[in-house]
C-alpha positions as a Python dict, from the first residue, in 0.01 Angstrom:
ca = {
    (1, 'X'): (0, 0, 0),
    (2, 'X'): (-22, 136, 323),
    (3, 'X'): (-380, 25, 390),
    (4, 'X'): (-245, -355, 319),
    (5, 'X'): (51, -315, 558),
    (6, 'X'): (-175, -236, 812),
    (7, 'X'): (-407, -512, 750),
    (8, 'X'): (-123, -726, 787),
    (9, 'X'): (1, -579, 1121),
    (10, 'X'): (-346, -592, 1261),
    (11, 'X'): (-363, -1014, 1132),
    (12, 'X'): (-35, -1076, 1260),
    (13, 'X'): (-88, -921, 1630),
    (14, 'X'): (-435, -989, 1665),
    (15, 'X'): (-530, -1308, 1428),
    (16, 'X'): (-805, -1132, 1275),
    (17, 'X'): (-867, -1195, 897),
    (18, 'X'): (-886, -922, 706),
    (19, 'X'): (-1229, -1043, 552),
    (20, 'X'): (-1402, -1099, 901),
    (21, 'X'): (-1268, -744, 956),
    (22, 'X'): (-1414, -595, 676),
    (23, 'X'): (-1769, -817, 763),
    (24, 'X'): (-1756, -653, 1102),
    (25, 'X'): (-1738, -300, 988),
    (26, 'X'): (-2048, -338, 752),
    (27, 'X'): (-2277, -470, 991),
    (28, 'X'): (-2145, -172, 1211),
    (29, 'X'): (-2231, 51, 941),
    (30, 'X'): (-2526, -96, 828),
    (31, 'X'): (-2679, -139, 1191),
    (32, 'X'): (-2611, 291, 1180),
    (33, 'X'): (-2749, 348, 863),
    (34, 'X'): (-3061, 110, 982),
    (35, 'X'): (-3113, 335, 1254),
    (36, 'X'): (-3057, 678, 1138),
    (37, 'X'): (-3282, 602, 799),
    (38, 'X'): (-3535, 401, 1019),
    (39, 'X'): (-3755, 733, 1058),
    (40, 'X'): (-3723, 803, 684),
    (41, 'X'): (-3824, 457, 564),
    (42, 'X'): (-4141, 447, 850),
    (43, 'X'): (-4282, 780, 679),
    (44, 'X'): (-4214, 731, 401),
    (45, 'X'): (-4408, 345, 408),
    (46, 'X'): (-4647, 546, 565),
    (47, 'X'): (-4699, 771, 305),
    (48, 'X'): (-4657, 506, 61),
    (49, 'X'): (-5020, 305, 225),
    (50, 'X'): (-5180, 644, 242),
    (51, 'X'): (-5106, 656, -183),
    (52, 'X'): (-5247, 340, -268),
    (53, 'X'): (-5571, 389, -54),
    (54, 'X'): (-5620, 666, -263),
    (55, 'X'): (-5554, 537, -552),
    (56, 'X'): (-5839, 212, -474),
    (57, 'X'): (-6068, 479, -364),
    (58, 'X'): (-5984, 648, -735),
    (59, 'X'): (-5996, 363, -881),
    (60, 'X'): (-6326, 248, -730),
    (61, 'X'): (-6471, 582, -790),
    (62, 'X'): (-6385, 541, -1157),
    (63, 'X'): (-6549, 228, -1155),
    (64, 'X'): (-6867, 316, -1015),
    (65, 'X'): (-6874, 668, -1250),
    (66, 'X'): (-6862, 381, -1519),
    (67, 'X'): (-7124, 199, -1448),
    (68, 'X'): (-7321, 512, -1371),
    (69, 'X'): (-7261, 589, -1685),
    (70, 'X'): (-7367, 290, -1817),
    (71, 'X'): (-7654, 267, -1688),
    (72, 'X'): (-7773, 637, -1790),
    (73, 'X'): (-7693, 553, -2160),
    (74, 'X'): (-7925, 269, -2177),
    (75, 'X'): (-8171, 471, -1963),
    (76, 'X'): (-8097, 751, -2243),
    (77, 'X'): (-8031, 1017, -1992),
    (78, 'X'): (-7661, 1253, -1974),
    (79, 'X'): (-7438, 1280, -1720),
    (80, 'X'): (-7358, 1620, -1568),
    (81, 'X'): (-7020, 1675, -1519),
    (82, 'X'): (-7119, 1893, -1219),
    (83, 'X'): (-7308, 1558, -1045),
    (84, 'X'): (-6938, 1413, -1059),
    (85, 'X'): (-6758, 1686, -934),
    (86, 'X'): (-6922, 1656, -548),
    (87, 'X'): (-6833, 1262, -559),
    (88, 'X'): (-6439, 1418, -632),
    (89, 'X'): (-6373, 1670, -388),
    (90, 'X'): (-6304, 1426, -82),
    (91, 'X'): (-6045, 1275, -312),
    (92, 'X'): (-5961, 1592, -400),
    (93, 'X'): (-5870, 1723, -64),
    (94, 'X'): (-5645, 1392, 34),
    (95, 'X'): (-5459, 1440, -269),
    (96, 'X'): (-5380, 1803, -187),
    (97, 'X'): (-5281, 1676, 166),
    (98, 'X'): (-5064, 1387, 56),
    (99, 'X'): (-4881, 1646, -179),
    (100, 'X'): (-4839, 1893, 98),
    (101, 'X'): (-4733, 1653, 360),
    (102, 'X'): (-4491, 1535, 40),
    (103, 'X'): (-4369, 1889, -10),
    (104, 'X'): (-4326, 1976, 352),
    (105, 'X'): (-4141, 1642, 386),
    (106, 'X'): (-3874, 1730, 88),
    (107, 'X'): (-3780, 2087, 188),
    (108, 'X'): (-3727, 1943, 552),
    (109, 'X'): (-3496, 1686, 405),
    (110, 'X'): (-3346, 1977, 163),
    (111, 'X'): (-3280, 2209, 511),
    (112, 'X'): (-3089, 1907, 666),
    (113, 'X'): (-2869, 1836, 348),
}
């Protein structure tokens, strides 16, 4: 009840609507919120690209270890799991970074909390 009277005070000496009031704080707090979370939503974009490059490069990868395959069979030859492993470790190694940039990124956010 007291909130209301107040609204009504503030109308009645000012001539602001309580609506426009209300419309005025949320694009205050939304303009903070843009800004302090700004940083958060760039990395985490960022981090976003950086997973779906790897996941074409998997993807393509896949696709070519197909057709590899593919081809051996009707040349009648096996594939070597060891001649696949080489083709994996540079994937390999940006998923490990990715995670550990990840990681490093939560427990910051967890210290800050």
């Amino acid at each position: 009840m007291g909130l209301e009277k107040f609204y009504s005070t503030v109308r009645k000496q000012f001539g602001v609507d309580k609506e426009q009031m209300k419309e005025e704080v949320k694009e205050e707090v939304t303009e903070e919120l843009r800004q302090e979370l700004g940083q958060e939503i760039s990395y985490i974009e960022a981090q976003l690209k950086e997973y779906e490059q790897l996941v074409a490069e998997v993807n393509h990868l896949l696709s070519t270890m197909r057709k590899d395959r593919i081809e051996k069979r009707s040349q009648g030859q096996e594939i070597k799991m060891e001649e696949m492993n080489e083709d994996l470790q540079p994937l390999k190694s940006k998923l490990r970074e990715l995670e550990k940039s990840m990681q490093k990124r939560l427990n910051e956010g967890k210290a800050f909390s």
